[in-house]
Each structure stands twice: as structure tokens, then as C-alpha cells.
C-alpha positions as CSV (number, residue, x, y, z in Angstrom):
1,X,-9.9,-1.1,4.2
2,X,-8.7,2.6,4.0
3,X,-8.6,5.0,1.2
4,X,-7.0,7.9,2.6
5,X,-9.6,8.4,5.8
6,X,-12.1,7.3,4.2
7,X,-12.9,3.5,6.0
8,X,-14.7,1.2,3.2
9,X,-14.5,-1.4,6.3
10,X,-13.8,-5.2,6.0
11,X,-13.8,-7.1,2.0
12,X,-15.2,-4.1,0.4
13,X,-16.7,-4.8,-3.1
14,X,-17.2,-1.8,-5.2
15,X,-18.7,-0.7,-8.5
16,X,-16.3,-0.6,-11.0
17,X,-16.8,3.0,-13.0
18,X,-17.9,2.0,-17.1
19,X,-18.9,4.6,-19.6
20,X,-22.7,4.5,-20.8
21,X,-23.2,2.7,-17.4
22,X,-22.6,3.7,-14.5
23,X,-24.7,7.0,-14.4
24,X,-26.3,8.5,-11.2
25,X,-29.4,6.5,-11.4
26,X,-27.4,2.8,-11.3
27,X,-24.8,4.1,-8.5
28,X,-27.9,4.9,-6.1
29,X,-29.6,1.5,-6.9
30,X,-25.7,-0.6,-6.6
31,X,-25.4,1.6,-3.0
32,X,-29.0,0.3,-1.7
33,X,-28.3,-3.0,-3.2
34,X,-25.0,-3.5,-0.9
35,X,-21.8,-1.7,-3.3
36,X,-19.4,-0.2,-0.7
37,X,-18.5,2.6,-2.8
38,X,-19.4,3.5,-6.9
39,X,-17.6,5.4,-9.2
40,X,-18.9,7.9,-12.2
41,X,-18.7,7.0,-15.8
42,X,-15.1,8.3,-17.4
43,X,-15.0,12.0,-17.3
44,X,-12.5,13.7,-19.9
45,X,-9.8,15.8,-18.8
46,X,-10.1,18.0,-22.1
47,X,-13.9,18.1,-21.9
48,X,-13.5,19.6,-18.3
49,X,-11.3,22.6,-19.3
50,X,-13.3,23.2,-22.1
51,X,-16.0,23.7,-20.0
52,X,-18.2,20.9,-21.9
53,X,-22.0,20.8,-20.1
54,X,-21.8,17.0,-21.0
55,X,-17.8,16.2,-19.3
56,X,-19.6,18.8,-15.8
57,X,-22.5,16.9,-15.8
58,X,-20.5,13.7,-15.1
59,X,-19.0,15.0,-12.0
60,X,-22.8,15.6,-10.1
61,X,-23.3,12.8,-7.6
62,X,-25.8,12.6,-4.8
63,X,-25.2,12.8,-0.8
64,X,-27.4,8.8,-1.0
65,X,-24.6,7.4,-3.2
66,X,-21.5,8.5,-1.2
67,X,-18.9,7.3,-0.9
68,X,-18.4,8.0,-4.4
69,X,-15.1,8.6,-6.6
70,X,-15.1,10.8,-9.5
71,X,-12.9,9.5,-12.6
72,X,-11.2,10.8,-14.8
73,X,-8.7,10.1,-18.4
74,X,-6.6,12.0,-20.6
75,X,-3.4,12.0,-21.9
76,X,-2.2,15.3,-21.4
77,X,-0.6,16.3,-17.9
78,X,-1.9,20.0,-17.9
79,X,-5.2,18.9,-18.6
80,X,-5.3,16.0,-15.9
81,X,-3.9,18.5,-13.4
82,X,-6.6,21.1,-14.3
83,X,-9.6,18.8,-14.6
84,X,-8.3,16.7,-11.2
85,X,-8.7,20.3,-9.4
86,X,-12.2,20.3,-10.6
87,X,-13.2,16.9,-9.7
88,X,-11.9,18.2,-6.3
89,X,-14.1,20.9,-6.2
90,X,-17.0,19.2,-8.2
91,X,-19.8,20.0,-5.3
92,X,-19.4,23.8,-6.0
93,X,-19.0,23.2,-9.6
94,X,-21.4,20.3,-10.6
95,X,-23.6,20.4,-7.7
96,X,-24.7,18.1,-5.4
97,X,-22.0,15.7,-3.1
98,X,-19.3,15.9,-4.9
99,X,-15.8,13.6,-4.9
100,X,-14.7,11.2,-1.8
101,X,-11.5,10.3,-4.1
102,X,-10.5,11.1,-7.4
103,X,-9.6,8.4,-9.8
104,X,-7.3,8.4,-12.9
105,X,-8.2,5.9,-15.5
106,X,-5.1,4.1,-17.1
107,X,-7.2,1.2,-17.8
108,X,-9.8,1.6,-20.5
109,X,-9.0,-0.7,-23.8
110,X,-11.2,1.0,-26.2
111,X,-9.7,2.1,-29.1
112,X,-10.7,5.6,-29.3
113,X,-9.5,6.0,-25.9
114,X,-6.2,4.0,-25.8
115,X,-5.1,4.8,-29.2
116,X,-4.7,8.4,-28.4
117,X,-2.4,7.7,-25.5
118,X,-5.0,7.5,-22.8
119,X,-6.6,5.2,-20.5
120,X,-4.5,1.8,-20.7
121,X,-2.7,3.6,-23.7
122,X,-0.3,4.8,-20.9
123,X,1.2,2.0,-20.8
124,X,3.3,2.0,-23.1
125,X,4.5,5.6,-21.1
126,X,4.7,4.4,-17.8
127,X,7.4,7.5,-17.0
128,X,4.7,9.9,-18.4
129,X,2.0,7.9,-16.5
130,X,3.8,8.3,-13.1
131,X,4.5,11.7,-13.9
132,X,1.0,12.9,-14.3
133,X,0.1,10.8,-11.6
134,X,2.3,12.2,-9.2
135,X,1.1,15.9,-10.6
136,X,-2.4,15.3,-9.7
137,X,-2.1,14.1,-6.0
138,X,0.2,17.1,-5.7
139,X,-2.7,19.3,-7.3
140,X,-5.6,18.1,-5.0
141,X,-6.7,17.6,-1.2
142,X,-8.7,14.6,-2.2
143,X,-7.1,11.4,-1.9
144,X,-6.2,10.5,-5.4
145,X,-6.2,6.4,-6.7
146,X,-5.3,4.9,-9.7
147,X,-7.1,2.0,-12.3
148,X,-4.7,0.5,-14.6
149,X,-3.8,-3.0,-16.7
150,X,-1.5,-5.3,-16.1
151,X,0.5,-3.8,-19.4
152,X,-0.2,-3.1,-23.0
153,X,0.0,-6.8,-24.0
154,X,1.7,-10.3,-22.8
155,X,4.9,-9.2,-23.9
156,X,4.9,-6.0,-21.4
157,X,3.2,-7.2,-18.0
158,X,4.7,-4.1,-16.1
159,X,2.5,-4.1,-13.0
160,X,4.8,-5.2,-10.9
161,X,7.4,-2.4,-10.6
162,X,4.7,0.2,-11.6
163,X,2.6,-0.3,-8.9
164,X,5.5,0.5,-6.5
165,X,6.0,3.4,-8.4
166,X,2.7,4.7,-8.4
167,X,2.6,4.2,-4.9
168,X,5.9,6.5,-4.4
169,X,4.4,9.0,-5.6
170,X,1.5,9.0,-3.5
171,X,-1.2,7.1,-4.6
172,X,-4.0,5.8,-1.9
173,X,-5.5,2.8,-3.7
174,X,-4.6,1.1,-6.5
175,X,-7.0,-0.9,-8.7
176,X,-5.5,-3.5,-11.3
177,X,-7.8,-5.3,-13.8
178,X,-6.2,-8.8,-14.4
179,X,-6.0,-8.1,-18.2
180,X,-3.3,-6.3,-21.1
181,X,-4.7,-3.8,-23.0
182,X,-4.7,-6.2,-26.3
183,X,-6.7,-8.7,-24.6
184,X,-9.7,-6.1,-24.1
185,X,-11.9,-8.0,-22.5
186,X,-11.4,-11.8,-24.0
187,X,-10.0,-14.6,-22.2
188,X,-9.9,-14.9,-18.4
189,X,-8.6,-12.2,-15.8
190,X,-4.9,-13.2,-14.2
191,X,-5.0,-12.9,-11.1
192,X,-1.4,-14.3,-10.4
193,X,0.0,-10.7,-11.1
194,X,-3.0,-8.9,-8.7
195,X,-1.7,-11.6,-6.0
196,X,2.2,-10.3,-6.6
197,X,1.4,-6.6,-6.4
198,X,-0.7,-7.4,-3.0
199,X,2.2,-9.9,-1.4
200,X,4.8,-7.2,-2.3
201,X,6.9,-6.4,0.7
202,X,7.2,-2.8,-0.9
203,X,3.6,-2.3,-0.7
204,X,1.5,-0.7,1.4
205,X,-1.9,0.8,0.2
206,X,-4.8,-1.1,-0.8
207,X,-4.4,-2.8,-3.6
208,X,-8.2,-3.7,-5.5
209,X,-8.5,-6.4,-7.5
210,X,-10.6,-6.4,-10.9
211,X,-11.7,-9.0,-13.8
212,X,-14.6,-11.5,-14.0
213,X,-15.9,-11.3,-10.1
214,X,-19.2,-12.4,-11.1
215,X,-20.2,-14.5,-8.4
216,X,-19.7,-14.6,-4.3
217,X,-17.4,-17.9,-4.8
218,X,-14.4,-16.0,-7.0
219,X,-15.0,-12.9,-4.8
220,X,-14.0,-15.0,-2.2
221,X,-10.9,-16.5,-4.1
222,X,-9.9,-13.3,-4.9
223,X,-9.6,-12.3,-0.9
224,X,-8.4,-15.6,-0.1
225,X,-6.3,-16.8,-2.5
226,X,-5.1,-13.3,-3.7
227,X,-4.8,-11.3,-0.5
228,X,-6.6,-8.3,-2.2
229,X,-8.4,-5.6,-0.2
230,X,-11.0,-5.2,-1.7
231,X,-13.2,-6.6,-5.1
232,X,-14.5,-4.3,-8.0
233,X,-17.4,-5.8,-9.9
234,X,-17.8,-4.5,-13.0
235,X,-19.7,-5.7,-16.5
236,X,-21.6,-8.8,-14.3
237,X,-23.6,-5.7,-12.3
238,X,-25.4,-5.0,-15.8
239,X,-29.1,-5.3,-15.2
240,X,-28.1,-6.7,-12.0
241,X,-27.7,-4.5,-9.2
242,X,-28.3,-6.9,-6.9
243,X,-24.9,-8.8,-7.7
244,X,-23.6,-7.1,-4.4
245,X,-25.9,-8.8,-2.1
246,X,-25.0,-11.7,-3.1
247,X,-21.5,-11.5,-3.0
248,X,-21.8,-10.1,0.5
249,X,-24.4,-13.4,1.4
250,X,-21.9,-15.8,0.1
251,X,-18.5,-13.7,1.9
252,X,-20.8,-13.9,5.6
253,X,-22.6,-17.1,4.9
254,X,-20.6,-19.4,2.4
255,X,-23.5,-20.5,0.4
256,X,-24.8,-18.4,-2.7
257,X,-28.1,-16.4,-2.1
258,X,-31.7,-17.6,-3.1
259,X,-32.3,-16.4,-6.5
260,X,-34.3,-13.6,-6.9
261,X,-37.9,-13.7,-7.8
262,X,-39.4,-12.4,-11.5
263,X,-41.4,-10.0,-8.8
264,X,-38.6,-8.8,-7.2
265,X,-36.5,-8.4,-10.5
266,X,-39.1,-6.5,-11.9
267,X,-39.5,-4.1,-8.5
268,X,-35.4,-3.5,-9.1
269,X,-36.3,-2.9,-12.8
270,X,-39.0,-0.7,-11.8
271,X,-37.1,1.8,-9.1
272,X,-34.0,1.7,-11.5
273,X,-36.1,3.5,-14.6
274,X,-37.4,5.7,-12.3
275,X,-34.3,7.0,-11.0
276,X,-33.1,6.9,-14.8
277,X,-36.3,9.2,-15.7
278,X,-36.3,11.4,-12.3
279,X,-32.7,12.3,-13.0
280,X,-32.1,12.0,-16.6
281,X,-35.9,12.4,-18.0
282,X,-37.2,11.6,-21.5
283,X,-36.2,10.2,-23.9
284,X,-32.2,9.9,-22.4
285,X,-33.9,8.2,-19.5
286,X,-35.8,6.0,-21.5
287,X,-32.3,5.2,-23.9
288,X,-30.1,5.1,-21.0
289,X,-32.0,2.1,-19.3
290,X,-32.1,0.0,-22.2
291,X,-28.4,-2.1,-21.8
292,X,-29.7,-3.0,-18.4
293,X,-33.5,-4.0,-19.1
294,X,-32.0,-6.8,-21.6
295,X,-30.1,-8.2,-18.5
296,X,-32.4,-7.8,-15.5
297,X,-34.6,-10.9,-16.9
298,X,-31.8,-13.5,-18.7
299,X,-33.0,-17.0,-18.4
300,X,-36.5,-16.7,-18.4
301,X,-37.6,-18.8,-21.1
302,X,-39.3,-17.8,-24.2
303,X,-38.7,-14.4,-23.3
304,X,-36.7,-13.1,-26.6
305,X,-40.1,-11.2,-28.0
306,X,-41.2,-9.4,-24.5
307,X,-36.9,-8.6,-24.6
308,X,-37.2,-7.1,-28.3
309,X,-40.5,-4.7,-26.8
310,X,-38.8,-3.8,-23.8
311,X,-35.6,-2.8,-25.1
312,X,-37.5,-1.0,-28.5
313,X,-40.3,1.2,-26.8
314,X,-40.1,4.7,-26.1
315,X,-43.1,4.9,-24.0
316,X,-42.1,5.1,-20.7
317,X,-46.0,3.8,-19.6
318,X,-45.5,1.2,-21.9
319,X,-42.3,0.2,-20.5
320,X,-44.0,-0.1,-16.7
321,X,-46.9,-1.9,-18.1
322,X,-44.6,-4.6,-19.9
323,X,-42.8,-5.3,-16.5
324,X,-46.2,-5.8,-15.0
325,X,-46.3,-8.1,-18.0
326,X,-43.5,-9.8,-17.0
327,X,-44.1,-10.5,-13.4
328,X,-47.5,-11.5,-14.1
329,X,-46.8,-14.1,-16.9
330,X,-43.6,-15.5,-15.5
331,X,-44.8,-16.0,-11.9
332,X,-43.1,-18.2,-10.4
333,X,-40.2,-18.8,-13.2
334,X,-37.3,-20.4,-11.7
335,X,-34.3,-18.2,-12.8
336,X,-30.6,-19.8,-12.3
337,X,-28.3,-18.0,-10.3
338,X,-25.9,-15.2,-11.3
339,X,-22.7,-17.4,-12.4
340,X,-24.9,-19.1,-14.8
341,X,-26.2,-16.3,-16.3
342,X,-24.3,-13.4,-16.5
343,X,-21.2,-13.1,-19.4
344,X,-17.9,-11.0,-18.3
């Protein structure tokens, strides 16, 4: 699969960009654990032109994590146009690699987001969403891609005619979570409407298929059954970088990976908080890890106290000696698999 030139090669499966998660630290660890390409967390349009040290710092990404897309969300088509030439030149501005695409997120549920008009709030403006759209690819050299919904809610599924649309005005990739607005996250994805956009005679870019790809057996649905390009995985990585290896196993091998070993969790849980203190230090480094340190040891039993510690201490000693803990006491634990585990 192609974005533009950049060649993500055969059944690509990629980390999906979420806010509060996926920060420089967990890109580098989802990279070396298999992901064909990461994204940044959500990076506001108004917090760029304002010059905001926080929205900047979003856009710095490492040479080891490329290919890497930078995203970003607003509602307001100066703004996007302004902040989409920044992500394009976010290596002289933020430092480090900078931008292989640029993403615009018309996907995001949350309230805060969508209720001003952005994220999946555009879609209830899909002439003002193709608009700004087609304003941004104009704007930058980068190839540009979208994320979106299938609509606002059951009564408005307009994925169908706006993917063509967003491809006409020059799109590269297209990425459809298989979800309304109004469901959030509740419920299953549909995947029916993913598989209509792909089997489009109209179309022609890669379209990427999102929504509860926990597992190598519904990746492999998805690319089967569905026709997409590629596969975004995206709450089922939490605490669990390693999801992408085992996708990968079951799309080359068709059988699921061994589970991994309490030792080798806790090596995974080890290099991830020290990338989270190398690049973030104390105490955000510390803070940062904790949504993934409940998740990298679910279904160990009687585990619920050592849990509470880990995810409560702000001693990052403490926090390495507890995972010595772990692999110590819990030797030899049999863990189940990911499918088992892991909620969507």
C-alpha cells in the first residue's frame, strides 16, 4: 500500500493516533514491536497559530519512529490551513523528523471536540469539511489523509458519497472508523460501509479500515472480507504494544502467537517507562505511563493490589522494583491471549 510515495508495503497495520496516548515514547515502542506507521496524539489547529509550547511539542517525532503522520483538528479553515503548513514544516519548527503525511481528524467523538464543530462534528458540514480539506492539500507538499466516521449518527451514514468527495479533492488515504459520532465508542464497528467505500468503482486511494481490530483473526476479516488496505489498531494497543506482532504472526502464519511471558511483559513495561522518562521526565513521565501499566498485566490473577501500587506511585525506583515484583511472583502465570483480554 501507497500513501503518496511513501510504500507501507503489503496488509499494513498502523497505530491509530489517540490523545493522552499515543506520545513519542509508545510510537517508538508500537514501531519496534511491528506498527507499520504511528501517528501523534491530536494537535490543535488554534493551539498551533497561537504558538502554544504544548500544541509544538506534539508535532516532535523521532527519525526511529518514521514513518510517522502528524494530526491535526479544528474547525476553522484558516486555522487548519495555517497549522497544516506547520505540520509540514514541523522538523524546522518542532525539531527532530518531522511529518511523512499530514492527517486531518474528522473523527474524534468527544464532546469537547465534536461539539464545537470539530473532529467528527464535521459531519454534520460535510461541504465545509471538503472545503477545508481540499484547502489543506492545496497548502502543503506533504501528502495530506483524512480520519473520519461513518456520519454523525444512524440516521446520516454519509461515507459513501463523502469518501469520493474527499478523494476529488485530493486526498491520499482515507481512514474510516466503522462507527457514527453518537455511538462513541459503544456497540460493534460496521464494517459493511468500510467494505462499500473500498469496492467503490469511483475509488482509488487506500482506503484504511478502523474499529475493534483487537486480534490477528478480525485483522484478517477486515483484509479479506472487506478488501481494505490496510488495518489501524487503536484502544486494544493500550499497555499492549506488542498487539502488532501478533497480528502480523496470525496474517503470515494463520494461528495466533504464543502469549507473552510475565518476564517478557514486564521487559516491554520496563523499556516503555523509560522512554516515557527519557523523553518526557518526572513526574509527566511518571503520570503519562500510568493508562498503560494497568493494561500491560490484565489476567494475572490476584493482581488488583500490585495494579492499585503500580498505577499510584510516584517513585519511578519504586515503579522498577514493583515490576521486578511482578516477574518474580508471577513466574510462570499463564496469561490468555489478547482477544480475551483486551476491551475496545
Amino acid at each position: 500500500m501507497k500513501i503518496g510515495n511513501l510504500d507501507l508495503g503489503e496488509r499494513p497495520v498502523l497505530l491509530a493516533p489517540m490523545e493522552d496516548v499515543t506520545d513519542v515514547s509508545f510510537r517508538v515502542l508500537c514501531r519496534e514491536q511491528g506498527a507499520d506507521m504511528v501517528y501523534t496524539e491530536f494537535v490543535p489547529s488554534d493551539g498551533l497559530i497561537r504558538d502554544a509550547a504544548k500544541a509544538i511539542a506534539k508535532m516532535h517525532t523521532l527519525e526511529e519512529e518514521a514513518p510517522v503522520g502528524i494530526q491535526i483538528y479544528g474547525h476553522i479553515p484558516e486555522s487548519m490551513v495555517d497549522a497544516a503548513r506547520m505540520a509540514d514544516r514541523a522538523a524546522e519548527i518542532a525539531g527532530g523528523h518531522g511529518a511523512d503525511i499530514i492527517d486531518i481528524n474528522f473523527g474524534c467523538p468527544v464532546s469537547k471536540i465534536a461539539g464545537r464543530g470539530a473532529g467528527s462534528g464535521m459531519m454534520r458540514e460535510p461541504d465545509k469539511m471538503v472545503a477545508i480539506t481540499k484547502a489543506v492539500v492545496e497548502a502543503v507538499g506533504k501528502p495530506v489523509t483524512v480520519k473520519t466516521r461513518l456520519g454523525w449518527d444512524e440516521n446520516s451514514k454519509i461515507i459513501v458519497e463523502l469518501a469520493e468527495r474527499l478523494q476529488d479533492v485530493g486526498i491520499s488515504a482515507l481512514t474510516i472508523h466503522g462507527r457514527t459520532r453518537s455511538q462513541m465508542y459503544r456497540g460493534s464497528a460496521d464494517w459493511t460501509l468500510i467494505g462499500e467505500v473500498k469496492n467503490n468503482p469511483r475509488m482509488h486511494i487506500p482506503i484504511i479500515g478502523n474499529g475493534d481490530i483487537t486480534d490477528g483473526p478480525k485483522a484478517k476479516e477486515a483484509f479479506e472480507r472487506y478488501g481494505v488496505d490496510a488495518v489501524m489498531v487503536g484502544r486494544a494497543s493500550f499497555g499492549h504494544p506488542w498487539i502488532f506482532r501478533e497480528i502480523k504472526h496470525y496474517l503470515e502464519h494463520g494461528e495466533e502467537m504464543a502469549p507473552l511471558s510475565v518476564q517478557e511483559r514486564v521487559d516491554l513495561a520496563r523499556r516503555h517507562f523509560a522512554l516515557s522518562l527519557k523523553y518526557k521526565g518526572e513526574p509527566r513521565g511518571v503520570y503519562e505511563m500510568r493508562r498503560h501499566l494497568s493494561c500491560y498485566f490484565k489476567g494475572l490473577p490476584d493482581f488488583r493490589q500490585t495494579r492499585m501500587h503500580l498505577v499510584t506511585t510516584t517513585d519511578p525506583d519504586e515503579i522498577y522494583r514493583t515490576l521486578d515484583l511482578i516477574a518474580e511472583k508471577w513466574a510462570g502465570a499463564e496469561l490468555p491471549g489478547a482477544s480475551n483480554v483486551y476491551e475496545v
